[in-house]
C-alpha positions as CSV (number, residue, x, y, z in Angstrom):
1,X,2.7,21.5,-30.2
2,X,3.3,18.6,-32.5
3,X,2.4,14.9,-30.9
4,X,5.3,12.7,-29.9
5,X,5.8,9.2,-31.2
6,X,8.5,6.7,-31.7
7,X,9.9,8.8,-35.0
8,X,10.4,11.9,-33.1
9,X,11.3,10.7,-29.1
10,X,14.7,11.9,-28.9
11,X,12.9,15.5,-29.2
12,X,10.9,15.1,-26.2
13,X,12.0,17.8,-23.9
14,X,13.1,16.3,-20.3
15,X,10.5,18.5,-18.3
16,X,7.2,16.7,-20.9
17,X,4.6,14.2,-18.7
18,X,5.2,11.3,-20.9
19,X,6.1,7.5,-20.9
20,X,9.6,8.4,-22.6
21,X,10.5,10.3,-19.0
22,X,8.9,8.6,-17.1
23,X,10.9,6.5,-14.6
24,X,8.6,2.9,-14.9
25,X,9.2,2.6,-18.5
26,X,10.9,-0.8,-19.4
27,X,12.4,-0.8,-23.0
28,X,12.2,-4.5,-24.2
29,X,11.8,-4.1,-27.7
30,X,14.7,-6.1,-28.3
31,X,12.9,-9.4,-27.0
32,X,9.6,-8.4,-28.8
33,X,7.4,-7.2,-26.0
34,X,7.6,-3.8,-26.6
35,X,7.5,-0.9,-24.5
36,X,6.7,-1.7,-20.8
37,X,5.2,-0.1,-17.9
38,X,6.8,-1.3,-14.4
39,X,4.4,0.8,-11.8
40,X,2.4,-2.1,-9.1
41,X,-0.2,0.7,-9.7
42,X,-0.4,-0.1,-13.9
43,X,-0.9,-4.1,-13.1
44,X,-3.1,-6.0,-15.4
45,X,-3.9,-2.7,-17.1
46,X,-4.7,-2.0,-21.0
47,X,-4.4,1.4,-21.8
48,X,-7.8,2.1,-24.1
49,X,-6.9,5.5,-24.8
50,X,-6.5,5.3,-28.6
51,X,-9.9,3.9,-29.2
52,X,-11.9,6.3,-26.6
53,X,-12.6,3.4,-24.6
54,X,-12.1,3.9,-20.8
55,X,-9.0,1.5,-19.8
56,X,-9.0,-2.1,-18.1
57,X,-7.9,-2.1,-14.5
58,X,-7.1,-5.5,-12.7
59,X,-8.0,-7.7,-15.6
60,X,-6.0,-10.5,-15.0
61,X,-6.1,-11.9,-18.5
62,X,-3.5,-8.8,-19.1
63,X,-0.3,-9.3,-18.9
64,X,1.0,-8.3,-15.3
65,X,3.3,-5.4,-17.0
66,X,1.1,-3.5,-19.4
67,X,2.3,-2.0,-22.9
68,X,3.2,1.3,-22.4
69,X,-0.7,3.7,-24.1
70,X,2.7,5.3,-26.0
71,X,5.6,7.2,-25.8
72,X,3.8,10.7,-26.2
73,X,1.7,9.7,-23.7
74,X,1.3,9.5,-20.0
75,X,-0.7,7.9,-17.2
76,X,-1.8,9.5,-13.4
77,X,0.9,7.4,-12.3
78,X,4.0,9.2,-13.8
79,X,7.1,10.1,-12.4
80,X,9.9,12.0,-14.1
81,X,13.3,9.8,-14.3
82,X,15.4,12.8,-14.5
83,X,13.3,14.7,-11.4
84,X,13.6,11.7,-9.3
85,X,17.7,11.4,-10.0
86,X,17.9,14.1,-9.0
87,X,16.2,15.5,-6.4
88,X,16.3,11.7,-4.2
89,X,19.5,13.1,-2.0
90,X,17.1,16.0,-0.8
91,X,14.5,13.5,-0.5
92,X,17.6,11.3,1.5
93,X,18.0,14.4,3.7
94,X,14.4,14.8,4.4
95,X,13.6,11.5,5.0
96,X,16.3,11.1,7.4
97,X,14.8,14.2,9.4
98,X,11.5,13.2,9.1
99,X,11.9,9.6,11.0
100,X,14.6,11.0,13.3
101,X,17.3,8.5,11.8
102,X,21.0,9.0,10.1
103,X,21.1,9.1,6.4
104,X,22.7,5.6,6.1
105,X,19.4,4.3,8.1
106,X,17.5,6.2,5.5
107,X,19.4,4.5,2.9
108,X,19.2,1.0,4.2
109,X,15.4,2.0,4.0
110,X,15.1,3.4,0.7
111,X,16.9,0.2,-0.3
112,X,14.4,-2.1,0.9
113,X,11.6,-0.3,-0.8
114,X,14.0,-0.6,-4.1
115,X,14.4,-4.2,-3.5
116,X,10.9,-4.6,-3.4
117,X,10.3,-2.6,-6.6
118,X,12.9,-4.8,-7.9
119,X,11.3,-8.3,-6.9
120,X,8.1,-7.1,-8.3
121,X,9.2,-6.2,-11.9
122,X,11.1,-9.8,-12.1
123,X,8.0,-11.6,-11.1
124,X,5.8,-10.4,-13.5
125,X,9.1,-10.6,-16.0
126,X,8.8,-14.7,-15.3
127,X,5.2,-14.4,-15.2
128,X,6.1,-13.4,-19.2
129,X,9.0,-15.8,-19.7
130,X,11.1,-13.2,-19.2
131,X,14.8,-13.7,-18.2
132,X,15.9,-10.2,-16.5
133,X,20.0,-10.2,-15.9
134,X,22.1,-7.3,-15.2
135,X,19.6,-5.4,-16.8
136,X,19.4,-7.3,-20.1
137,X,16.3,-9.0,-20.8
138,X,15.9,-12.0,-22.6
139,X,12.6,-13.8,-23.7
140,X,12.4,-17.8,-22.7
141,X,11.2,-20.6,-24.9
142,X,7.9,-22.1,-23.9
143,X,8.3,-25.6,-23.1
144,X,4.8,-26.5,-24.0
């Protein structure tokens, strides 16, 4: 199997562990800092992979959203954005069962934890100068 990159992405079959499936990759290309990963469990971390180096957890010099260690590539935190589409109803429906509740309380749950997700990618987005609005991202002047 030939290695993935940014040439050959769109090839990247939907079932491959990889940062282009995986559901924490930010795109922010367009404001020049690059490819992003969102996870709380990637904070402060430089991937090292590419110069067999083992990678930097928790160092807080790093940016609080780490550059993706490439599209080809994954981490042990991955989780497939087309998998989790579509399987959350089933996961609605058994989360509902599990804590004994009615899927719209299971929803109002889920949301919270979304919200939260949500209010942690923005604060390390202005922790970067970065201005994240209806999903467009734009990158702020430093007023130094």
């Amino acid at each position: 199997m030939s290695e993935y990159n940014l040439t050959n992405r769109q090839d990247i079959p939907k079932d491959h562990d990889c940062c282009w499936n995986c559901y924490w990759m930010n795109w922010m290309v367009g404001i020049g800092q690059g490819v992003r990963c969102a996870n709380k469990k990637n904070k402060h971390r430089l991937f090292r992979e590419k110069w067999n180096k083992p990678d930097l957890i928790g160092d807080t010099t790093q940016p609080k959203l780490p550059v993706i260690p490439g599209v080809g590539k994954s981490c042990e935190n991955f989780v497939n954005k087309y998998e989790r589409a579509k399987n959350r109803n089933k996961y609605m429906e058994l989360y509902a069962h599990s804590m004994q509740c009615s899927l719209m309380e299971a929803e109002e749950d889920h949301l919270d934890d979304e919200l939260a997700e949500e209010r942690y990618f923005k604060d390390a987005c202005k922790e970067m100068n970065i201005k994240v609005r209806h999903g467009k991202y734009t990158l702020l002047k430093d007023d130094k």
